[in-house]
FIROKE-139608 format. One record per residue: residue number from 1; residue in three letters; z, y, x of N, C-alpha, C in turn. Coordinates in steps of 0.2 Angstrom, whole numbers, plus 5000, padded with zeros to 4 digits. Layout:
{rec NUM "ala" {Z Y X} {Z Y X} {Z Y X}};
...
***
This chain:
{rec 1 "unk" {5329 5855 4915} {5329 5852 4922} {5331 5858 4927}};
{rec 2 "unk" {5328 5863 4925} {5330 5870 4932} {5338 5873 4929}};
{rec 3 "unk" {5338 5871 4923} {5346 5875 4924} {5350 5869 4926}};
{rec 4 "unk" {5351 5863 4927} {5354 5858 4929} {5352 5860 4940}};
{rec 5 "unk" {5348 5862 4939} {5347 5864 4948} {5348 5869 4948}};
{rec 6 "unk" {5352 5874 4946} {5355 5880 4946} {5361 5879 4952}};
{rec 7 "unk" {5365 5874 4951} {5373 5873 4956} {5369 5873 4966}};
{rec 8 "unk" {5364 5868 4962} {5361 5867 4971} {5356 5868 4972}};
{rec 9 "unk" {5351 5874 4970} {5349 5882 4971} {5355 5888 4975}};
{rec 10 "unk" {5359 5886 4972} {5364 5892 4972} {5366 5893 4983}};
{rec 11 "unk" {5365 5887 4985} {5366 5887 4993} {5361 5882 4997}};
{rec 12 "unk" {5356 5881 4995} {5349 5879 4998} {5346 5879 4995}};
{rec 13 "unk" {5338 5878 4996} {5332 5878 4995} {5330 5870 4992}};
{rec 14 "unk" {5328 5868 4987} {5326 5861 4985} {5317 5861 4984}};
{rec 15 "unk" {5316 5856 4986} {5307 5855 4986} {5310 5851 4980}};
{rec 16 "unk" {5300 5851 4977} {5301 5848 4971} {5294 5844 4972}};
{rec 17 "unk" {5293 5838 4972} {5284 5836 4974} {5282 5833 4964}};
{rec 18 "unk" {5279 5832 4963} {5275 5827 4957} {5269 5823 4959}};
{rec 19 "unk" {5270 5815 4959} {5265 5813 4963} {5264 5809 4955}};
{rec 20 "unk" {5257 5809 4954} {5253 5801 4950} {5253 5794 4953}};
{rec 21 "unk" {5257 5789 4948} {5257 5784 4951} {5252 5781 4949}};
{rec 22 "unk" {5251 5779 4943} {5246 5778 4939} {5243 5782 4933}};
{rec 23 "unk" {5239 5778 4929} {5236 5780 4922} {5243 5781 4916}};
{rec 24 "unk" {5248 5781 4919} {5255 5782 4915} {5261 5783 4916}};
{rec 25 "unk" {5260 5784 4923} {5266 5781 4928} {5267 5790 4932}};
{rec 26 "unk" {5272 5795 4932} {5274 5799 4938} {5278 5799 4943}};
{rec 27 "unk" {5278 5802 4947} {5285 5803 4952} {5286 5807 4955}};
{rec 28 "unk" {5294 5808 4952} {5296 5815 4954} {5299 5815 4961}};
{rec 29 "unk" {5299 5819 4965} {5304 5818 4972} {5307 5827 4972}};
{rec 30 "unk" {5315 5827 4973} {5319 5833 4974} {5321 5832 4981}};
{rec 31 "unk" {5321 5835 4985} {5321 5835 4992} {5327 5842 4994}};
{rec 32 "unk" {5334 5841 4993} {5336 5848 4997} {5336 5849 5004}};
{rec 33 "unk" {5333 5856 5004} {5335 5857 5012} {5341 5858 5015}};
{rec 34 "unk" {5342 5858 5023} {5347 5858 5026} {5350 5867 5026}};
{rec 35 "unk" {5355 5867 5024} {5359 5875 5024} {5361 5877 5030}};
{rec 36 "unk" {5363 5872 5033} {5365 5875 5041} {5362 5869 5045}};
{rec 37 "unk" {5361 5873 5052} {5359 5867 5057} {5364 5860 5058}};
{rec 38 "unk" {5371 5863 5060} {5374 5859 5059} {5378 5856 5052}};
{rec 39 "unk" {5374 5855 5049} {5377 5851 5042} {5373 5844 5042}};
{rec 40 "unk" {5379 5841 5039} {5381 5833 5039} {5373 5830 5032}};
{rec 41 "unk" {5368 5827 5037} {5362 5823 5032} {5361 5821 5027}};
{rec 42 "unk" {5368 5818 5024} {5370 5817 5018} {5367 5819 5013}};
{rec 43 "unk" {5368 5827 5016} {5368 5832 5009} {5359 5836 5008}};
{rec 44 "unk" {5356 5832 5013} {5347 5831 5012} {5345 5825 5010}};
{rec 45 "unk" {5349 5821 5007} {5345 5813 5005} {5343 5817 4999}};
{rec 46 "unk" {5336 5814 4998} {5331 5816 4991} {5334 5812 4985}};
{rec 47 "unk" {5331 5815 4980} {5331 5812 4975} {5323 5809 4971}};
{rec 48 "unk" {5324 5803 4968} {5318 5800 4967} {5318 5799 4959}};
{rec 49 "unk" {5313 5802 4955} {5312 5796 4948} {5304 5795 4947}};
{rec 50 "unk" {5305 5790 4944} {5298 5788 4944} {5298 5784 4933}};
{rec 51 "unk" {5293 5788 4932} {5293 5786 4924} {5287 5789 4924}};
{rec 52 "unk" {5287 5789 4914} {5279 5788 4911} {5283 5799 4908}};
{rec 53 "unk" {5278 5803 4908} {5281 5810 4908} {5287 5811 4902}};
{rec 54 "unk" {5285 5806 4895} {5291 5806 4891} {5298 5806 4894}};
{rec 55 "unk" {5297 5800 4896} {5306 5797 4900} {5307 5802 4904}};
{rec 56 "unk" {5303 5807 4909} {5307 5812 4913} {5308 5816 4909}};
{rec 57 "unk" {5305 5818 4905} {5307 5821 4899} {5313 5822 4896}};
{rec 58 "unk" {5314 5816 4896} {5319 5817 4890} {5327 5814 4894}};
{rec 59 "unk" {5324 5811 4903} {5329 5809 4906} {5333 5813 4913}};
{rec 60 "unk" {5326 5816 4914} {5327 5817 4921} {5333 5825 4920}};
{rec 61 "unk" {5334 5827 4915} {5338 5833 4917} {5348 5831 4916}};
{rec 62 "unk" {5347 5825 4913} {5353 5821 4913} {5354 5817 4922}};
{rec 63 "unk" {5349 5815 4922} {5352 5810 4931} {5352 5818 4935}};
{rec 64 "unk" {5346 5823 4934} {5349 5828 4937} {5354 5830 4939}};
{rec 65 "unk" {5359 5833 4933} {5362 5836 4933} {5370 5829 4936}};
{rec 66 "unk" {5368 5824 4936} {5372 5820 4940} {5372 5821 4947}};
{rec 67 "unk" {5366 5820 4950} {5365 5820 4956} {5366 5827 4959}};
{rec 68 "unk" {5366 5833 4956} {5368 5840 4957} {5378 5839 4960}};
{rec 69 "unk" {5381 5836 4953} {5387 5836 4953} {5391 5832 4959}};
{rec 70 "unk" {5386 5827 4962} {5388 5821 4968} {5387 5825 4973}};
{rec 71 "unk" {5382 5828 4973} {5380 5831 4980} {5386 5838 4981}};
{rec 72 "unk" {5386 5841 4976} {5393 5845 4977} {5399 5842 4978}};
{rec 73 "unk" {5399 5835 4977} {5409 5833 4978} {5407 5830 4987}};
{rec 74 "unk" {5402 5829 4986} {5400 5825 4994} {5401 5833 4998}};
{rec 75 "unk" {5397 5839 4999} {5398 5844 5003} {5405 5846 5004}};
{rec 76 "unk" {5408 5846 4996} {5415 5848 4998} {5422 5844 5000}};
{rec 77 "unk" {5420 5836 4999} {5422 5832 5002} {5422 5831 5010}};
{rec 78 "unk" {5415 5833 5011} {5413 5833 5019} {5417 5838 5022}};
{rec 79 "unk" {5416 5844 5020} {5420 5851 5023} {5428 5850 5023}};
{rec 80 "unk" {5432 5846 5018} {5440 5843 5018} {5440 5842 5025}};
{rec 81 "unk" {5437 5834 5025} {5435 5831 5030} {5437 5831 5036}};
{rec 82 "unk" {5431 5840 5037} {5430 5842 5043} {5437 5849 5045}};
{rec 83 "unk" {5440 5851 5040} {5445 5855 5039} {5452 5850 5043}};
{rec 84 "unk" {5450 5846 5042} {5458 5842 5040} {5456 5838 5049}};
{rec 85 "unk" {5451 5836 5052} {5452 5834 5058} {5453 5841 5065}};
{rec 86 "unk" {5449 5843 5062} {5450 5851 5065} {5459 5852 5066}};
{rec 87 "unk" {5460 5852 5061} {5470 5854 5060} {5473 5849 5064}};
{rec 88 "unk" {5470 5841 5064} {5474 5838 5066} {5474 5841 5074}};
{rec 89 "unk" {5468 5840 5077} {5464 5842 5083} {5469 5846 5087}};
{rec 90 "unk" {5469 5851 5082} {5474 5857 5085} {5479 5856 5087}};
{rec 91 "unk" {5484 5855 5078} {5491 5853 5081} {5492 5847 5086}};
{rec 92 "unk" {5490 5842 5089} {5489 5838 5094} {5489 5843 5102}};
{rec 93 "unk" {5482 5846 5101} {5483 5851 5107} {5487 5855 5106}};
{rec 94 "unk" {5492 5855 5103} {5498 5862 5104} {5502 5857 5106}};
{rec 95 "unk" {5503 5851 5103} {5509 5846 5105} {5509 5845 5114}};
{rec 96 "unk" {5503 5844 5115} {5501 5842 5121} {5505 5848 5127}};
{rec 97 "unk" {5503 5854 5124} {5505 5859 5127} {5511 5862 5125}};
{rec 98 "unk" {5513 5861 5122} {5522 5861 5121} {5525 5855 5125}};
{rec 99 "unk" {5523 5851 5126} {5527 5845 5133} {5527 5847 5139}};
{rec 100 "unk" {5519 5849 5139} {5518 5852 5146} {5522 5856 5148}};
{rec 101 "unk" {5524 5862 5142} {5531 5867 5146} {5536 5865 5147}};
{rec 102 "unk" {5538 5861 5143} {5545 5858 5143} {5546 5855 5149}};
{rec 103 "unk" {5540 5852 5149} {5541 5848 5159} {5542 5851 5166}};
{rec 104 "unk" {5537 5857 5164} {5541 5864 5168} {5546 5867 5169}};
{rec 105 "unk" {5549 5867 5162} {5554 5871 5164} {5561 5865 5166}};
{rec 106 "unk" {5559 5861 5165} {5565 5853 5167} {5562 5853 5176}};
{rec 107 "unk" {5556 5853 5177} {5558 5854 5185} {5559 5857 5187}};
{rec 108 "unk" {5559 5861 5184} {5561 5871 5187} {5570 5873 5187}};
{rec 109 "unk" {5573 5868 5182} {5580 5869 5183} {5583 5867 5190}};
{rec 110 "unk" {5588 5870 5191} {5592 5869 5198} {5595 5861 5193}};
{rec 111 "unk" {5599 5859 5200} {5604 5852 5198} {5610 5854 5195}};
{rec 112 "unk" {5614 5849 5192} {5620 5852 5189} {5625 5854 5195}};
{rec 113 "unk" {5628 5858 5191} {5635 5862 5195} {5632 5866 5201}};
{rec 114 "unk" {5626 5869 5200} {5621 5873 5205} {5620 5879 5198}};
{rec 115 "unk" {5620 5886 5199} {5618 5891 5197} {5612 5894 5201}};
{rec 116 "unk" {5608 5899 5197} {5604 5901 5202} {5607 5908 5208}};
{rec 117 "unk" {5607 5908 5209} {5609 5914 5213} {5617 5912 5220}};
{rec 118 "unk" {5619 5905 5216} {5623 5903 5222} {5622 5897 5225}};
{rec 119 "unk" {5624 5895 5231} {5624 5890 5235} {5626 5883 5234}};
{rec 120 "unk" {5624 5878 5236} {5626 5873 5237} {5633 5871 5240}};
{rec 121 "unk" {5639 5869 5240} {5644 5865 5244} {5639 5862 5249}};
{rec 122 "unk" {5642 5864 5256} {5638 5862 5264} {5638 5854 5265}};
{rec 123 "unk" {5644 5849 5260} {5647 5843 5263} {5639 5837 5262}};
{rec 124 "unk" {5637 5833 5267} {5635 5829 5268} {5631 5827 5261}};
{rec 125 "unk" {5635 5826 5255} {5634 5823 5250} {5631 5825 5244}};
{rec 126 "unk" {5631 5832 5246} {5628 5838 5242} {5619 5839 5239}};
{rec 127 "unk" {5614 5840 5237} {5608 5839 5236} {5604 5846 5233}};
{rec 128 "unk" {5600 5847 5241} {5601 5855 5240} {5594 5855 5233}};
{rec 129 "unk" {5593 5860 5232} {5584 5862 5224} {5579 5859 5229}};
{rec 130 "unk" {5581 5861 5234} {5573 5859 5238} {5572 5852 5241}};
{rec 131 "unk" {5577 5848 5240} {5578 5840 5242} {5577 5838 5235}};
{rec 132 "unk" {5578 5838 5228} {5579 5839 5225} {5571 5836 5220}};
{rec 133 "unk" {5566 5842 5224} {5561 5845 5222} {5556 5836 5224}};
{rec 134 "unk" {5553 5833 5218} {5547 5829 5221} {5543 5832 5226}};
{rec 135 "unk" {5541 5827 5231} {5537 5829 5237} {5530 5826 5236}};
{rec 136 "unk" {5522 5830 5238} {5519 5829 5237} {5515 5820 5236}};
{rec 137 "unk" {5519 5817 5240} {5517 5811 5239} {5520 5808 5231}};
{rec 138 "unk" {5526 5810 5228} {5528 5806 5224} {5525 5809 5218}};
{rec 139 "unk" {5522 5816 5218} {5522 5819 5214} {5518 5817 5207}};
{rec 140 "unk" {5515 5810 5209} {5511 5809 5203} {5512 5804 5200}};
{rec 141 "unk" {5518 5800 5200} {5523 5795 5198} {5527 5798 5193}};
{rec 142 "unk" {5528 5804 5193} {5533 5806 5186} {5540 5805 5186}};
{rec 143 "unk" {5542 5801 5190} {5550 5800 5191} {5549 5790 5190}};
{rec 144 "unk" {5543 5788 5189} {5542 5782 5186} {5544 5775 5193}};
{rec 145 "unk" {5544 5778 5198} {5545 5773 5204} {5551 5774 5208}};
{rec 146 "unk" {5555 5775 5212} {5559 5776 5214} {5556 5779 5220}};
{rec 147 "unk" {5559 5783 5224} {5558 5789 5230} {5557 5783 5237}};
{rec 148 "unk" {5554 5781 5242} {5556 5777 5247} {5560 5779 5252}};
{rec 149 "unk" {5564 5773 5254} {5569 5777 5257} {5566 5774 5265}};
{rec 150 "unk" {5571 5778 5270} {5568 5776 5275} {5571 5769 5278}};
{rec 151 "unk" {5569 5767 5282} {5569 5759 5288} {5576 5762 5292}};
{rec 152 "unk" {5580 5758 5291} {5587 5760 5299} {5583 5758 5303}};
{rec 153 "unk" {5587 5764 5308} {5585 5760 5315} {5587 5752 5318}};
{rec 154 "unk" {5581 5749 5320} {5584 5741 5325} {5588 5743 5330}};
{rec 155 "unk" {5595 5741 5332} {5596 5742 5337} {5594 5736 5343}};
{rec 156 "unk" {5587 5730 5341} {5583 5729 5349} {5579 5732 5351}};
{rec 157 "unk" {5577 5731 5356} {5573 5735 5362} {5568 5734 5358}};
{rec 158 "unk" {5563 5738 5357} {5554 5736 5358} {5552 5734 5365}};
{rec 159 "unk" {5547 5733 5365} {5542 5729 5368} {5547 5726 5375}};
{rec 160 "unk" {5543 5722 5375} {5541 5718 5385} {5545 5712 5385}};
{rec 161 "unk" {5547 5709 5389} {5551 5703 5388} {5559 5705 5394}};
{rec 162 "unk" {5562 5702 5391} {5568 5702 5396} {5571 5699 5400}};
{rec 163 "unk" {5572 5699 5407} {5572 5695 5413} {5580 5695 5412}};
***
């Protein structure tokens, strides 16, 4: 029985209780404790048998040695797991952050046929970087709405009535 608890010995502490059930009846309960604070429950669910001393005897170091070999594909299962979301976690935040610059550096470009260090053509129809530049009202639409343009002037009169 102890060298089949040798694998989960090896990285926590296990209780071992012997309780009397009856005039021919035992019960065993193996209880591992927890190896870190933050480790997954799982890997604390007890182990129970209950027989006449013969049958643990002659049985309990075979289920043992079952239950030793579950409880290690479950921890290392668990730690995959937890390896493998962690990775996704990250590359996701780096993706996020690699958009983010891209987007930077796309509103930071000047317009086509604008260099940095020259000038705009003066002619009416031209669109200087700073016209160019979202204004703080629009800034939170992303290009998803269109700019509002302004009202023409009415050429009637406001107010009063006319004699």
């Amino acid at each position: 029985m102890f060298v089949e608890l040798m694998p989960l010995l090896a990285g926590r502490t296990v209780l071992i209780t012997v309780a009397k059930v009856d005039a021919k009846t035992l019960r065993v309960n193996m209880i591992p404790t927890q190896a870190k604070a933050d480790e997954n429950p799982a890997l604390t669910t007890p182990l129970t048998y209950t027989g006449s001393p013969e049958e643990l005897d002659a049985e309990l170091g075979k289920h043992l040695a079952g239950y030793v070999q579950v409880h290690q594909q479950t921890g290392s299962t668990l730690a995959e797991a937890k390896a493998t979301m962690e990775a996704a976690a990250k590359a996701v935040q780096e993706e996020a952050k690699r958009k983010t610059e891209e987007r930077k550096k796309t509103a930071q470009k000047p317009p086509a046929g604008v260099t940095p260090g020259s000038t705009a053509p003066s002619s009416s129809a031209s669109v200087s970087i700073a016209e160019a530049a979202p204004s703080p009202a629009s800034a939170g639409t992303l290009g998803l709405f269109p700019l509002p343009t302004p009202e023409p002037a009415s050429n009637q009169p406001k107010g009063g009535l006319a004699l």
